[in-house]
N, C-alpha and C positions, 0 to 999 in steps of 0.2 A: 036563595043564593048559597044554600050548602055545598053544592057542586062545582063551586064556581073560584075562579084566581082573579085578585082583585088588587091592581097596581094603583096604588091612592096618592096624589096631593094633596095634601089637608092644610089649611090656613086657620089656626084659629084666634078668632076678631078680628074683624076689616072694619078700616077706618072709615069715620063717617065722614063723606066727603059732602064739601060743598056745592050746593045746586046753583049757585049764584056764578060759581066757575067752573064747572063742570056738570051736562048731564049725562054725563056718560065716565063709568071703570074699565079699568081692563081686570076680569078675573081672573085669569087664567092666560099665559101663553108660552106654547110648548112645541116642541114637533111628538111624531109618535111614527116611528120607523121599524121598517116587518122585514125582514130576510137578511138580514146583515150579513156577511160570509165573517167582515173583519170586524167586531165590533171596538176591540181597544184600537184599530186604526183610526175606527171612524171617531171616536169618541177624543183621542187624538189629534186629529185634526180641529174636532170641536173647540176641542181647551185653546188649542193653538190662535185662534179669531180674537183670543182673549191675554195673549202672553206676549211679551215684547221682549228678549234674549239677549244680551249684551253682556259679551266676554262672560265672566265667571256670575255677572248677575240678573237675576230676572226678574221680570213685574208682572205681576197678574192680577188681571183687574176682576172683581168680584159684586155687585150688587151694590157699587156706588162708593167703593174702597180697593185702595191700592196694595198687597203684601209685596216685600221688597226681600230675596232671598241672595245668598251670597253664598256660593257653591252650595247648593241644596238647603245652606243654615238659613231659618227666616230673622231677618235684622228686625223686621218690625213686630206688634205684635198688638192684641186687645184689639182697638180698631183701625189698626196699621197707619193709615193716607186717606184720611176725608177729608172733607169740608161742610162749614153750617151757614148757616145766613140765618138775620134774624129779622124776619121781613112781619110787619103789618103790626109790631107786638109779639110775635111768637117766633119760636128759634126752633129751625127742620134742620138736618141732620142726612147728608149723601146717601148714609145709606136706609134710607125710608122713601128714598126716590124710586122710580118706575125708570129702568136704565135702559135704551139702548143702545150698543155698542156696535163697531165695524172698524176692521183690521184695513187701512186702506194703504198700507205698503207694509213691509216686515218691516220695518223701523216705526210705523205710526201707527197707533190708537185713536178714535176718535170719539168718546161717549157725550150721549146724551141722556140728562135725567131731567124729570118731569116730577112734579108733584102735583097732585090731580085737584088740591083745594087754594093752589097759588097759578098767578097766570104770569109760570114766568118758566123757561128754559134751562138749565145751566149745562154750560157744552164744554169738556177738558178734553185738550188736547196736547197726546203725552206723546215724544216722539226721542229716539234714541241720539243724543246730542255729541256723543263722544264715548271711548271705552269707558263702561260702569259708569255711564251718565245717561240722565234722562232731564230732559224738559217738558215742564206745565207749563201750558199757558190755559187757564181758567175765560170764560165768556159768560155772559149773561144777554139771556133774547127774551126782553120782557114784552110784554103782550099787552097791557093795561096800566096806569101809573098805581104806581107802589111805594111803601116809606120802606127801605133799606137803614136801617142802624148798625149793623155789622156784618161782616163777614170773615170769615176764620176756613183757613186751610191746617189739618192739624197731622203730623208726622209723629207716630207714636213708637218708640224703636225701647229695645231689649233692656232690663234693669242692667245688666252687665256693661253698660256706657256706664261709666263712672266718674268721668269728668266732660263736665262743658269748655268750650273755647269761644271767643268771638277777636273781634279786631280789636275791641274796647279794654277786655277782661278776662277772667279763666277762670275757673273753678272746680270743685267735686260736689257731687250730689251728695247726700246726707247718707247714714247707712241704714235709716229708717225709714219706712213710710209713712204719712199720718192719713186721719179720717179724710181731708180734704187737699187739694190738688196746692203744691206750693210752689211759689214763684223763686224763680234762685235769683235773679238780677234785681227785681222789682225795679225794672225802666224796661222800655221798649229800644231792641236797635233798630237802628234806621239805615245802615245801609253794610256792606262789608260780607265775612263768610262769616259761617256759623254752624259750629257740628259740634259733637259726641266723638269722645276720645275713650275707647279700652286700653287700661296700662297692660294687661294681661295680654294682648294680640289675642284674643279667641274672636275677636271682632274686627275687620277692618275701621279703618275712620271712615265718619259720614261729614258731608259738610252740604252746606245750601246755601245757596245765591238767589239773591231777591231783588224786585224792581224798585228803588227807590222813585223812579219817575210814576209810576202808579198808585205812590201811596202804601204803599205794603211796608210793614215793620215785621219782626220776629221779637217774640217772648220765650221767655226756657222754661222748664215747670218738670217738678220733680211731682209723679200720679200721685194718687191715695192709693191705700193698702190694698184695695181691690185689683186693682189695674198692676201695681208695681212696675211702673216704665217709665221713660223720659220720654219727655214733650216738647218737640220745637214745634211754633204755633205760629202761622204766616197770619197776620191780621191785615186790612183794608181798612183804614182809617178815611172816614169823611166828614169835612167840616158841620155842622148842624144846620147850614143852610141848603146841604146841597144831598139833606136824607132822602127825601123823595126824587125817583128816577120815573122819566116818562118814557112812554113807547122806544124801543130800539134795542141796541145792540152793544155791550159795555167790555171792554176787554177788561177783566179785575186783580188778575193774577200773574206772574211770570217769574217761574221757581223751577232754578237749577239743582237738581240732588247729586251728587259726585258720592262713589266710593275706593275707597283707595285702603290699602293693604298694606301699602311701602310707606302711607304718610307718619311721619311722629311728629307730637305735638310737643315743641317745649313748656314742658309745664313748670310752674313756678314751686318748686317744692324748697328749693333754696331760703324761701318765704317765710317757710313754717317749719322750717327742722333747728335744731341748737343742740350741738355736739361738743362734747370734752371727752377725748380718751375713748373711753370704752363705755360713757354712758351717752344714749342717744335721746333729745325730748322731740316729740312731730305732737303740732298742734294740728290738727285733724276738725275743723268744722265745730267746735264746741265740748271737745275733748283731749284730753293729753294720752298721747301714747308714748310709755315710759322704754328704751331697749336697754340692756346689757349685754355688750360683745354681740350684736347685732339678735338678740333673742325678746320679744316681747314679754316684758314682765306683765303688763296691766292686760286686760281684756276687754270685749263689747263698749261698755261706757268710757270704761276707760278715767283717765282723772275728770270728773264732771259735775256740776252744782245741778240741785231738785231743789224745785218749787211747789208746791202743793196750793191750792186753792180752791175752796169750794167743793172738797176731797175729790180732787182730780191733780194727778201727777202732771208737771212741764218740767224735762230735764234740755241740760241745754245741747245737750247732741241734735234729740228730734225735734225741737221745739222751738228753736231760735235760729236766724240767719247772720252768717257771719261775715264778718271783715277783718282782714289783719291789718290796721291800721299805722305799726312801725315794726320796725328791726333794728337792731346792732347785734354784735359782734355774739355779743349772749344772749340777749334778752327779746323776746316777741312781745308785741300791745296789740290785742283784739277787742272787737265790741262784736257786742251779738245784741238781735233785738229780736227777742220772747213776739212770735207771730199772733197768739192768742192770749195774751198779759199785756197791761200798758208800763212794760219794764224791761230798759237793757244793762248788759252787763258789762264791763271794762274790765278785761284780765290784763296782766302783769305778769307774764313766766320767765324767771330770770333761772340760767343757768351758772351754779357757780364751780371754781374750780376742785373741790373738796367732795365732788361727788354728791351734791345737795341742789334740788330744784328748789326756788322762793318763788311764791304760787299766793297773788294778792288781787284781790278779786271788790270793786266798785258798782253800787247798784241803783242806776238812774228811777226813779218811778215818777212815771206823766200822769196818773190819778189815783185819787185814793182806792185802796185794793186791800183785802185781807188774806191773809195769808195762815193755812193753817202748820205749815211745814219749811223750813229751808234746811235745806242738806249742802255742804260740800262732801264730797266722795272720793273715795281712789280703789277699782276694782279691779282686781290683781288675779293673778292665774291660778285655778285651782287648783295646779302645781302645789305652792304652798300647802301644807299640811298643818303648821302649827302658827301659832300666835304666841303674842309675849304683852302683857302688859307690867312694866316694870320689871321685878322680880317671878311675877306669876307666867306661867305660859299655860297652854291647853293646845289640844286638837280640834281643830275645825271637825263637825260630823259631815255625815252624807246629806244632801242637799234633799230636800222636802218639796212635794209638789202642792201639797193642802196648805199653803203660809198664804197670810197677807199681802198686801203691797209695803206693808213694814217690812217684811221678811222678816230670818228669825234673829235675832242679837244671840249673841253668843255668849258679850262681856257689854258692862254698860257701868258708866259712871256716874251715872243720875243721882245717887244715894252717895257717893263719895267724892268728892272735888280735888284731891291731894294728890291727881295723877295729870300728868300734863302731854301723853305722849303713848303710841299705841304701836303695834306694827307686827310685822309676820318673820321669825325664823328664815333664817337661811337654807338651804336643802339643795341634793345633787339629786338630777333627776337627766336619764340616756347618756349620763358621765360629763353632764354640763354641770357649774355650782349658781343656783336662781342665788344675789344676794340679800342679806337683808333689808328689808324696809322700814323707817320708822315715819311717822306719823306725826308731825307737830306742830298744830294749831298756834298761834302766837297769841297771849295776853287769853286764857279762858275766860271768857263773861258766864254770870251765874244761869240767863237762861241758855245754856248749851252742854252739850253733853257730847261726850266722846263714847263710841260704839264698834265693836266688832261684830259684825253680819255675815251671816252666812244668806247667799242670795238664791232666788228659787232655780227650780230645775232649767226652764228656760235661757237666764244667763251663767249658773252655774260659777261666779266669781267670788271671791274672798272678797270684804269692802271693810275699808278704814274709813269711819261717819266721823263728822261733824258734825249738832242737831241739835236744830231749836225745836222744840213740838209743841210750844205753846203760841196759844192763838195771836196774830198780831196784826193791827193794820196800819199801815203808811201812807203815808197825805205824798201830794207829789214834791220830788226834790232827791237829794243824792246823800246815799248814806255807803255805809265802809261793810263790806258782806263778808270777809274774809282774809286774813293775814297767816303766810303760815310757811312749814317748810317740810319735802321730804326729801329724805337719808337713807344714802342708798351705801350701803357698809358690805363689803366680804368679808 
């Protein structure tokens, strides 16, 4: 074969299929074409059996998944528009199907996939509903009785959606992502629209329409760090008597996707903001973010409580789901509830007119838990250059990439108790004046310590600690986590 040109398909691992429902795979199937005169015509053409083209947006179907692009940009993304069923005990996944496809009008698509060790069909059928819409309707042509437990149609679109909408409620996603897939609602809807809103317009709005009469709900789900995307997830709910489906034909889906450019969503930011003057508080998801004369003083975390356990960090930006549970005039009440802790929080952010947040923090615990860490925090712009404790001040150094998950203290009152109050210098920086911050815990208890940190490269913020670092554990019931105030001075 030294002489020779060698156009290869290589698969490696082929599944083992079952003999009981299958004696027979398909290895291989291709065409293989000689003389072309046009070949990006024909090639062209090819794709086109597979594309569905409405106004500024297109669909293209791929190996058992949908990419959904909007003037060239792709909205969706990881595994765009699948679907899984989880049949007999085990859960398959669209695209590990054997798909064949056919373009049977320029508005309709009509695929079919096969799994070669289940005896069942699944047939979508996507057709152009209106400008920058399409419609699913999803089928199943089973072959043999089968126990069906689930099924899920899953819409995977761009981290840059940063809030959800429904009929019920609204929200923003977290600005993190964790190990594992998280739920923003935790309830299912059941009927109504449901989309992804960008405040930034680089995104049109997406929204979905679902068949209440078929059993279908939607769930919202912010990915794990791998994937980094939002998830609206069409589910097929069936009662427990009626898992197993006999021989026939089952219509299971019928999911409207709309995109829209012109739509805005009102969002409820009115909710979470509390303004005097020139100083601005947005509670933000399990953090505060502090403004002056519309300029961000705090950064990343922002004003935020850590939990440690087990030496693993839960702060409550990535790690808890929120509600803002009241408002007036000054004051926001939230509850967060720690997703992997059996413990929520109750904040209290009262804005007062003197230029000072009152920031009171309650901590419910449903079983006993230890704890090796609790922090309240306020990470401020590395703008600031200097600190003051009391009489003392110093320079923040340059930020360190070799530190701990401690990071590094820079001033710590563990060894002296006589200080009740911490915070950062004032400073003019592109001819703005950042003002000062002071820091003040209410009523110090002896296991806590007040701390100025310098935080690593990664977030790169000045942090005013609160900290216990002595080991503790708490039986379930509701104890007081934090009382305290910051001072915001020119």
């Amino acid at each position: 074969l030294t002489n020779c040109r060698v156009l290869q398909y290589k698969q490696v691992g082929l599944q083992s299929y079952s003999a009981t429902h299958s004696n027979h795979s398909i290895y291989f199937s291709g065409n293989i074409v000689i003389n072309i005169s046009d070949i990006n015509g024909y090639l062209e053409k090819l794709q086109d059996e597979f594309v569905l083209s409405n106004g500024k947006t297109r669909l293209v179907f791929n190996h058992g998944q949908c990419t959904i692009l909007y003037n060239g940009l792709p909205l969706t993304k990881a595994n765009h528009v699948n679907s899984s069923i989880y049949i007999n005990g085990k859960q398959y996944h669209s695209n590990s199907a054997y798909w064949q496809v056919k373009k049977e009008a320029s508005d309709k698509l009509v695929a079919r996939g096969i799994w070669h060790s289940l005896p069942i069909e699944q047939i979508w059928e996507i057709k152009i509903n209106k400008e920058n819409s399409f419609l699913w309707k999803i089928n199943l042509q089973i072959n043999e009785s089968v126990d069906i437990e689930e099924q899920s149609v899953y819409f995977t679109f761009h981290q840059d959606y940063r809030y959800w909408f429904s009929e019920y409620s609204q929200g923003s996603f977290p600005a993190y992502f964790l190990e594992n897939v998280t739920d923003m609602v935790q309830r299912c809807i059941q009927d109504g629209t449901v989309g992804l809103y960008d405040i930034n317009n680089q995104f049109p709005t997406i929204s979905i329409r679902f068949s209440k009469e078929l059993s279908n709900f939607v769930k919202i789900f912010n990915s794990d760090f791998y994937n980094k995307a939002r998830i609206l997830r069409v589910d097929r709910v069936e009662p427990e008597d009626k898992v197993k489906f006999a021989p026939g034909n089952y219509f299971c889906f019928e999911i409207e996707l709309s995109i829209d450019e012109s739509k805005e969503i009102e969002l409820e930011d009115s909710l979470n903001t509390l303004q005097a003057e020139r100083l601005k508080f947005i509670f933000d998801n399990g953090r505060g973010r502090i403004f002056w004369d519309n300029s961000e003083l705090t950064k990343k975390l922002g004003l935020y409580t850590s939990l440690r356990s087990l030496g693993r960090w839960y702060d409550s930006l990535s790690s808890a789901v929120w509600k803002i549970k009241g408002r007036d005039d000054n004051k926001i009440m939230a509850v967060g509830r720690w997703l992997y802790l059996p413990v929520s929080q109750y904040w209290e952010i009262k804005l007062n007119g003197d230029g000072s947040i009152e920031f009171n923090v309650d901590m419910m615990v449903d079983r006993k838990i230890e704890f090796d860490r609790l922090q309240t925090n306020i990470m401020l712009s590395e703008k600031y250059k200097e600190w003051f404790v009391g009489n003392e001040t110093g320079y923040f150094p340059h930020f360190k990439g070799d530190i701990d998950d401690d990071w590094e203290k820079i001033w710590t009152d563990s060894k002296s108790k006589n200080i009740d109050c911490i915070g950062v210098l004032k400073c003019e920086v592109d001819g703005k004046c950042l003002p000062k911050i002071t820091f003040l815990p209410k009523g110090l208890e002896s296991k806590w310590s007040l701390n100025i940190v310098n935080s690593d490269l990664y977030h790169r913020g000045r942090v005013l600690q609160y900290l216990n670092n002595k080991k503790i554990i708490l039986m379930p019931g509701q104890y007081h986590y934090f009382s305290g105030r910051i001072i915001i001075d020119t």
